[in-house]
Every structure is written in structure tokens, then in C-alpha cells.
N, CA, C and O atoms as CSV, one atom per row, in Angstrom:
chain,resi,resn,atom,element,x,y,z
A,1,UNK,N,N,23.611,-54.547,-46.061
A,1,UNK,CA,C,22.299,-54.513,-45.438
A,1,UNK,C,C,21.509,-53.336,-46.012
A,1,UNK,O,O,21.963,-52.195,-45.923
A,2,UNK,N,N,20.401,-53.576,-46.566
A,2,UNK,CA,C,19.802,-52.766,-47.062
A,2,UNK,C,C,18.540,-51.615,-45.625
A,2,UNK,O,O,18.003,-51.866,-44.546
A,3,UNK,N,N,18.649,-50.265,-46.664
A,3,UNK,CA,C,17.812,-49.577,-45.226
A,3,UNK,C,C,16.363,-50.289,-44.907
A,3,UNK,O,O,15.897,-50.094,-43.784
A,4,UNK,N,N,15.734,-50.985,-45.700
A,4,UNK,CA,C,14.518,-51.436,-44.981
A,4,UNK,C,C,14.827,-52.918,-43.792
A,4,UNK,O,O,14.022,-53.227,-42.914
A,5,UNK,N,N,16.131,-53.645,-44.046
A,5,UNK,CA,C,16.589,-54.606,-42.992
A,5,UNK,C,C,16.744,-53.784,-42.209
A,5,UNK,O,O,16.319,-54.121,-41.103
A,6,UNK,N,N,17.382,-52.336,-42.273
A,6,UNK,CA,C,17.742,-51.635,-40.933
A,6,UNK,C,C,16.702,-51.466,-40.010
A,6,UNK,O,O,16.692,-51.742,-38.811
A,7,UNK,N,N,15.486,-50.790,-40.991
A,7,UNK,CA,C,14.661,-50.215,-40.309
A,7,UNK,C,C,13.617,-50.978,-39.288
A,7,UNK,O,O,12.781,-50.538,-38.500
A,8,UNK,N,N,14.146,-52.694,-39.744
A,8,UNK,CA,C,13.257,-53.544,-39.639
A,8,UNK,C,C,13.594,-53.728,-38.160
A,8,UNK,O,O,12.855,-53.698,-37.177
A,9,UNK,N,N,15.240,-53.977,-38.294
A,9,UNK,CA,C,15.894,-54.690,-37.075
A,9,UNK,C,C,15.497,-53.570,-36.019
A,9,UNK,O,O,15.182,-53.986,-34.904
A,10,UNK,N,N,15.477,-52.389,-36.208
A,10,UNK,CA,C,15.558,-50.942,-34.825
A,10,UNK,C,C,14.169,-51.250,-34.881
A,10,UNK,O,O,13.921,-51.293,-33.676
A,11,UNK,N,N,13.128,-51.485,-35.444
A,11,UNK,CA,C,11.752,-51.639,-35.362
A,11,UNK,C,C,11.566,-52.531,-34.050
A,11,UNK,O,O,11.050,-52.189,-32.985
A,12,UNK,N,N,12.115,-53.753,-34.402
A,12,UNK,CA,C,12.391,-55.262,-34.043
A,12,UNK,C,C,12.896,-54.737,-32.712
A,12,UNK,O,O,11.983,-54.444,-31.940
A,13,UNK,N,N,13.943,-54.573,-32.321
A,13,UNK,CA,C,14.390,-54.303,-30.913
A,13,UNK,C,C,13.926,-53.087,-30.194
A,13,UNK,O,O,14.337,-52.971,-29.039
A,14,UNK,N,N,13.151,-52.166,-30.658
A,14,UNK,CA,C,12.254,-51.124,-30.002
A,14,UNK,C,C,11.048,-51.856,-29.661
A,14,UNK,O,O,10.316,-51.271,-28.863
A,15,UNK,N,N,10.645,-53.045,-30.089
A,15,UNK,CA,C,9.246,-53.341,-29.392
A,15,UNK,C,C,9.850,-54.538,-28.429
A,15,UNK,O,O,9.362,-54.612,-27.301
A,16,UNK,N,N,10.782,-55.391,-28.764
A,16,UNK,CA,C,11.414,-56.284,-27.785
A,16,UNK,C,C,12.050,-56.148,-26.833
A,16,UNK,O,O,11.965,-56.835,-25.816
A,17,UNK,N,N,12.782,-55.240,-27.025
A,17,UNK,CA,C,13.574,-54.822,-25.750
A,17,UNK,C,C,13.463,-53.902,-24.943
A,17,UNK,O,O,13.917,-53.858,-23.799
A,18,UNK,N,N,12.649,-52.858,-25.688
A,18,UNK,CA,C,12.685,-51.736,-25.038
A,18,UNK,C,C,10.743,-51.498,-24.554
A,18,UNK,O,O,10.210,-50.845,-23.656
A,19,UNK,N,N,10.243,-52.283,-25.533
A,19,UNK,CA,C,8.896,-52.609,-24.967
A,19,UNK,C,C,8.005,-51.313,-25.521
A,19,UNK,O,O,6.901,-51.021,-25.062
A,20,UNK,N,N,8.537,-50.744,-26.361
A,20,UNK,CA,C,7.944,-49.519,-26.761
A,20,UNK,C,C,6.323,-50.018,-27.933
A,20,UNK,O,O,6.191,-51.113,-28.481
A,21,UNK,N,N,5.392,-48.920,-28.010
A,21,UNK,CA,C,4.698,-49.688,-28.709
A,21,UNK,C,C,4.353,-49.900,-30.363
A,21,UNK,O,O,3.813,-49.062,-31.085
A,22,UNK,N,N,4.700,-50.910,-30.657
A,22,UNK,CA,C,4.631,-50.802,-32.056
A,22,UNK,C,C,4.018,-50.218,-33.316
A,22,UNK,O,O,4.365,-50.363,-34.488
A,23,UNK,N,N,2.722,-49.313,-32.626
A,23,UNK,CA,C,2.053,-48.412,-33.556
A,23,UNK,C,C,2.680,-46.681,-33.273
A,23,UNK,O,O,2.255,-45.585,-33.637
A,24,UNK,N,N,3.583,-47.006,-32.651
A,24,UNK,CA,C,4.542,-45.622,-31.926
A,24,UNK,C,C,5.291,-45.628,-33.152
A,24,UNK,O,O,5.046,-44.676,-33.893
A,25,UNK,N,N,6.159,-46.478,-33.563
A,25,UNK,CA,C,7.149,-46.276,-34.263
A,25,UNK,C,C,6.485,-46.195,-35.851
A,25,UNK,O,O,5.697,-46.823,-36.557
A,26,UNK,N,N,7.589,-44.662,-35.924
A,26,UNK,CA,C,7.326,-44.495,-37.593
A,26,UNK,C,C,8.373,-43.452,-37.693
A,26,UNK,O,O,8.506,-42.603,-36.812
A,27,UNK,N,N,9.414,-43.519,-39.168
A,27,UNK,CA,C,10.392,-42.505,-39.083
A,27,UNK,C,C,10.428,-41.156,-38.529
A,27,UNK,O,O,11.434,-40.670,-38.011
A,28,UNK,N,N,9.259,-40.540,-38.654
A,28,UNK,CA,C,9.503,-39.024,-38.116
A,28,UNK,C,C,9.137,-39.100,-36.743
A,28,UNK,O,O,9.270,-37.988,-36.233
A,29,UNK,N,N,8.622,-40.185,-35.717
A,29,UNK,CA,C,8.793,-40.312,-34.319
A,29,UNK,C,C,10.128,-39.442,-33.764
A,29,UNK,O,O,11.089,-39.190,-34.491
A,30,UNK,N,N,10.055,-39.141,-32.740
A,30,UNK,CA,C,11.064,-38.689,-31.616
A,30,UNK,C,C,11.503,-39.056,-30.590
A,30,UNK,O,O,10.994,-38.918,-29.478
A,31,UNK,N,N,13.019,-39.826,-31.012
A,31,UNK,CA,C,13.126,-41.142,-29.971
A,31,UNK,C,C,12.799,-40.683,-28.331
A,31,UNK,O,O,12.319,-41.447,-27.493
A,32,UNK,N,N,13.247,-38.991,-28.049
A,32,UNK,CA,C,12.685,-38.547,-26.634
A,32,UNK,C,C,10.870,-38.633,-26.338
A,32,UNK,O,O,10.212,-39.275,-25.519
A,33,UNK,N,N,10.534,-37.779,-27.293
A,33,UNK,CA,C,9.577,-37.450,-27.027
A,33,UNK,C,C,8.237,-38.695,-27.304
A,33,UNK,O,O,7.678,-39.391,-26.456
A,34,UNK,N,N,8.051,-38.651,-28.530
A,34,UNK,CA,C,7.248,-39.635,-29.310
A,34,UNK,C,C,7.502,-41.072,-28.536
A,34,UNK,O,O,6.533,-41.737,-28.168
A,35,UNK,N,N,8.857,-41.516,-28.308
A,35,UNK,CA,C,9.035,-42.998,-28.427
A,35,UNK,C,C,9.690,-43.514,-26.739
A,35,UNK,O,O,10.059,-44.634,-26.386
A,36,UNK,N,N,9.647,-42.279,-25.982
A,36,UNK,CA,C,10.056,-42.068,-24.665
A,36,UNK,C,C,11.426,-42.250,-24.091
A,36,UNK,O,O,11.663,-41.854,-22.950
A,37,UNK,N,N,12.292,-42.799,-24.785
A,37,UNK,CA,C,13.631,-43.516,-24.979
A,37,UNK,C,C,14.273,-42.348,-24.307
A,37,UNK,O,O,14.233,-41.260,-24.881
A,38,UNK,N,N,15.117,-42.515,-22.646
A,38,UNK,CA,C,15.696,-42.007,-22.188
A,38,UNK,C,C,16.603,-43.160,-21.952
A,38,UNK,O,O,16.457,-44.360,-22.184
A,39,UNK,N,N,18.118,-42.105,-21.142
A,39,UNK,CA,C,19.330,-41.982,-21.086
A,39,UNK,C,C,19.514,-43.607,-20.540
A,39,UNK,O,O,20.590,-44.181,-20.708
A,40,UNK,N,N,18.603,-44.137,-20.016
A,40,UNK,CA,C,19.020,-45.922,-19.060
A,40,UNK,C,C,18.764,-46.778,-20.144
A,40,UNK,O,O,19.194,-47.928,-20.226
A,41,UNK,N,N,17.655,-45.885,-21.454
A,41,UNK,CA,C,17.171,-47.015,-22.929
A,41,UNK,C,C,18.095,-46.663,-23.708
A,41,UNK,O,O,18.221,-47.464,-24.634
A,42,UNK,N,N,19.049,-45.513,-23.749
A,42,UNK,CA,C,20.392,-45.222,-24.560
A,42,UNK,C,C,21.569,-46.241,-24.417
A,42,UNK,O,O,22.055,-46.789,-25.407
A,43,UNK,N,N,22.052,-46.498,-23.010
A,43,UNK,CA,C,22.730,-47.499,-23.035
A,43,UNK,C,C,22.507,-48.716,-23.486
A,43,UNK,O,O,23.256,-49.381,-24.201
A,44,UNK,N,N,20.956,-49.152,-22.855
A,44,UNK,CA,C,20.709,-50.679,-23.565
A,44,UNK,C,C,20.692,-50.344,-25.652
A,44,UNK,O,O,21.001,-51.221,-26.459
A,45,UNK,N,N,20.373,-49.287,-25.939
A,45,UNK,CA,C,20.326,-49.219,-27.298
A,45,UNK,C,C,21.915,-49.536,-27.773
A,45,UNK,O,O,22.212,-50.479,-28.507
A,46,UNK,N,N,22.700,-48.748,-27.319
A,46,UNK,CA,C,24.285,-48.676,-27.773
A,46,UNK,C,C,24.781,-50.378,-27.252
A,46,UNK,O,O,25.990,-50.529,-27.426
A,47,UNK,N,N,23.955,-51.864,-26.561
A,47,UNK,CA,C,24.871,-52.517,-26.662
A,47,UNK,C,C,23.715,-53.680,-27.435
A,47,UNK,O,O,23.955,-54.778,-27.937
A,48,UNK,N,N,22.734,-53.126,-27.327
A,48,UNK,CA,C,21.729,-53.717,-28.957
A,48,UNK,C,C,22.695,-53.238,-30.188
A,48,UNK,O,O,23.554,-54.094,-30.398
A,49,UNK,N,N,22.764,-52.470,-30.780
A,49,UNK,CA,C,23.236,-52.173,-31.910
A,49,UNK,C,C,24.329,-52.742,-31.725
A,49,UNK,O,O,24.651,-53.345,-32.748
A,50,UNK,N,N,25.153,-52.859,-30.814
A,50,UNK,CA,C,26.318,-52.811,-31.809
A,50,UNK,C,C,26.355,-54.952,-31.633
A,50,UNK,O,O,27.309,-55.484,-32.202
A,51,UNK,N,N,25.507,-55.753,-31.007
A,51,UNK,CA,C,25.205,-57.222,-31.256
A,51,UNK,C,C,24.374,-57.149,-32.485
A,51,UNK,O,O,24.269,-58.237,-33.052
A,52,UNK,N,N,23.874,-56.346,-32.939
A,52,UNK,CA,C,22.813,-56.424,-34.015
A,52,UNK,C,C,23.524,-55.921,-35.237
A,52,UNK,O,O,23.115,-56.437,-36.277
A,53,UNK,N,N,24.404,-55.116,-35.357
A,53,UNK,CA,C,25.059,-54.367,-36.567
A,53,UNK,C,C,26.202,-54.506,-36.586
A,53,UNK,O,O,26.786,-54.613,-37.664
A,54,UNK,N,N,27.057,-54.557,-35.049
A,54,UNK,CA,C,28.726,-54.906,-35.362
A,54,UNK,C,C,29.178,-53.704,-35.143
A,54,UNK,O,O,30.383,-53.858,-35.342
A,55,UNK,N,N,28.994,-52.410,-34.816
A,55,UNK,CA,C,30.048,-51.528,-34.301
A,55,UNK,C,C,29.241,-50.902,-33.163
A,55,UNK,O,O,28.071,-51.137,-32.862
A,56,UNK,N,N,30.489,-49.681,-32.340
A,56,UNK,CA,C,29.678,-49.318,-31.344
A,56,UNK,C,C,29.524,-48.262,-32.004
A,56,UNK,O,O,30.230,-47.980,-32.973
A,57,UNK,N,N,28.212,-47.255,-31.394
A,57,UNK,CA,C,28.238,-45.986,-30.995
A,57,UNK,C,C,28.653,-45.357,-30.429
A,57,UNK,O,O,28.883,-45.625,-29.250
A,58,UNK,N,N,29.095,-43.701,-31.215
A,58,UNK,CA,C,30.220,-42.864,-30.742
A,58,UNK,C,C,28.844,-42.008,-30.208
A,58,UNK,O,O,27.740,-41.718,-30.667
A,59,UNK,N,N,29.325,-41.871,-29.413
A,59,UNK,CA,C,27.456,-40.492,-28.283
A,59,UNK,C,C,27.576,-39.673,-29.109
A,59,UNK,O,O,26.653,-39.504,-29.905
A,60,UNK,N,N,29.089,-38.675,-29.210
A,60,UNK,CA,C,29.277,-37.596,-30.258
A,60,UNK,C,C,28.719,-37.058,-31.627
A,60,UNK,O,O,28.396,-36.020,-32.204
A,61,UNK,N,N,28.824,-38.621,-31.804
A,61,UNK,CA,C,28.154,-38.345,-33.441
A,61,UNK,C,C,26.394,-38.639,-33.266
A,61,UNK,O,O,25.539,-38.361,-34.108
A,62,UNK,N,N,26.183,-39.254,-31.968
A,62,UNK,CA,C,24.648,-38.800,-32.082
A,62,UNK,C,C,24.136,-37.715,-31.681
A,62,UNK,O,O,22.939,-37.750,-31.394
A,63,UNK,N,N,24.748,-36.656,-31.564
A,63,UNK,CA,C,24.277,-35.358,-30.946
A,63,UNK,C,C,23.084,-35.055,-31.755
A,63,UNK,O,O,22.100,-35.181,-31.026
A,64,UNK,N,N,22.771,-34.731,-32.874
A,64,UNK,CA,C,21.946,-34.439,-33.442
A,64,UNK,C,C,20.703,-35.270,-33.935
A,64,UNK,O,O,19.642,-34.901,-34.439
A,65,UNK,N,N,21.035,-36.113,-33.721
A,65,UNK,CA,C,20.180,-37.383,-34.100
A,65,UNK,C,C,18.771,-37.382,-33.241
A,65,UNK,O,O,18.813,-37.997,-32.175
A,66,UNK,N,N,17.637,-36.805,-33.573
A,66,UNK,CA,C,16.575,-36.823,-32.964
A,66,UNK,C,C,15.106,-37.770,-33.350
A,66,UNK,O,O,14.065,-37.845,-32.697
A,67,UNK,N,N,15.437,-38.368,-34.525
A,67,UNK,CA,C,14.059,-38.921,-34.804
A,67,UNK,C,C,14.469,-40.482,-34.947
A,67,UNK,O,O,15.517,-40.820,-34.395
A,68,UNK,N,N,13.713,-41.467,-35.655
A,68,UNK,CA,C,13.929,-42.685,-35.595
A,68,UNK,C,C,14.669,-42.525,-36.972
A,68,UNK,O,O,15.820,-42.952,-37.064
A,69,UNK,N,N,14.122,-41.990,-37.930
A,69,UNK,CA,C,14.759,-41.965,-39.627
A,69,UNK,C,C,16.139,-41.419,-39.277
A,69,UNK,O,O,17.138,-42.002,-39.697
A,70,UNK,N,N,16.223,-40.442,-38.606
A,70,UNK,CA,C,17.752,-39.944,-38.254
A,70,UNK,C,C,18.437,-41.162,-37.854
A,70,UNK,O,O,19.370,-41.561,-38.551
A,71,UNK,N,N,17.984,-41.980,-36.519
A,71,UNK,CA,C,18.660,-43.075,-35.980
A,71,UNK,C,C,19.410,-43.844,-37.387
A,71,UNK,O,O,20.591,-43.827,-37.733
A,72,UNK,N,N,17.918,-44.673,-38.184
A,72,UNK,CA,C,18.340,-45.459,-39.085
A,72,UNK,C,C,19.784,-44.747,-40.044
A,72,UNK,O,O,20.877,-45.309,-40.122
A,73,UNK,N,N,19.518,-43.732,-40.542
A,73,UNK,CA,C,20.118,-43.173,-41.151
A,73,UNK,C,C,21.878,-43.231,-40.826
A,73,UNK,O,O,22.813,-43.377,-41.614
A,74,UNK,N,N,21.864,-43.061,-39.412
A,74,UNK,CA,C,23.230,-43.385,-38.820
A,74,UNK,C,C,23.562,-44.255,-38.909
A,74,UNK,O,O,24.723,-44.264,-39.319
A,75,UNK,N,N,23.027,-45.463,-38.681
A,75,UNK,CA,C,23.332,-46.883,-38.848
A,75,UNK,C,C,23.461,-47.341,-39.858
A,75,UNK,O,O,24.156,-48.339,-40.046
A,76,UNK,N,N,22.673,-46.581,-40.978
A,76,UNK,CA,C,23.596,-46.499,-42.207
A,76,UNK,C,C,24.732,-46.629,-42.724
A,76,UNK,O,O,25.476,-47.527,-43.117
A,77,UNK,N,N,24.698,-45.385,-42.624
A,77,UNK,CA,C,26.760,-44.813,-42.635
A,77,UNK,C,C,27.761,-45.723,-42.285
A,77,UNK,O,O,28.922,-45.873,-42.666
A,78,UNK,N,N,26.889,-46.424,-41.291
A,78,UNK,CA,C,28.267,-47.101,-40.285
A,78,UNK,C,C,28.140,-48.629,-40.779
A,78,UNK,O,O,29.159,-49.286,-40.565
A,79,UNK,N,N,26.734,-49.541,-41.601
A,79,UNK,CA,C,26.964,-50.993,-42.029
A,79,UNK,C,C,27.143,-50.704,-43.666
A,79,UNK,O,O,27.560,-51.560,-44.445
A,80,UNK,N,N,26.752,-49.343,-44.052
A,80,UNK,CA,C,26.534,-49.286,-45.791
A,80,UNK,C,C,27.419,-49.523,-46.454
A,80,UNK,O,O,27.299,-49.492,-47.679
């Protein structure tokens, strides 16, 4: 899967599921701040991804993970 399918699909389920608004999202967004995504949109995110990509998320390894490009970037690692 290439990173622009990635970026497409987290695009794709941030305006569908999570209802966020689509001129919000752009890599250097801040899934807290910028994109509002709290701890009740974390869970629904961790069981989106892993129907959408095939593994779960470890919380741990998102500690640092603050923007949307960070997000993609993880999801990287883990279908690349």
C-alpha cells in the first residue's frame, strides 16, 4: 500500500466516521487540537484501522504521535 492510499483511507474514515471536517485535515493538523480527536475517537480509531489495514494498535508506540503525517507515518511501518 502505497503512502498516498494511506493517507487517503485515514482521510476517508476521519470524515466518515468520525465526522471531522474535511477542509480540517492536512498532514501537519493535530489530531488533539486541530482535528479534535479525543480519547472515545481513539478507540473507534484503533478498531477502524486495524478493519482497514489489518493490525492493531499498540497505545505505546503512539505516545508520540501528534499530527496526522505522524499518524500516517505509523501506519506505515506497520502495512510497508
Amino acid at each position: 500500500m502505497t503512502r498516498a492510499e494511506i493517507e487517503e483511507k485515514v482521510a476517508e474514515f476521519l470524515v466518515e466516521e468520525l465526522e471531522i471536517e474535511a477542509e480540517k485535515i492536512a498532514p501537519e493538523a493535530k489530531l488533539k487540537e486541530d482535528l479534535g480527536i479525543d480519547s472515545l475517537d481513539f478507540v473507534d480509531i484503533v478498531v477502524i484501522v486495524e478493519r482497514t489495514f489489518g493490525f492493531k494498535i499498540v497505545p505505546e508506540e503512539m505516545m508520540g504521535v501528534t499530527t496526522l503525517s505522524q499518524f500516517c507515518d505509523y501506519i506505515e511501518t506497520k502495512v510497508g
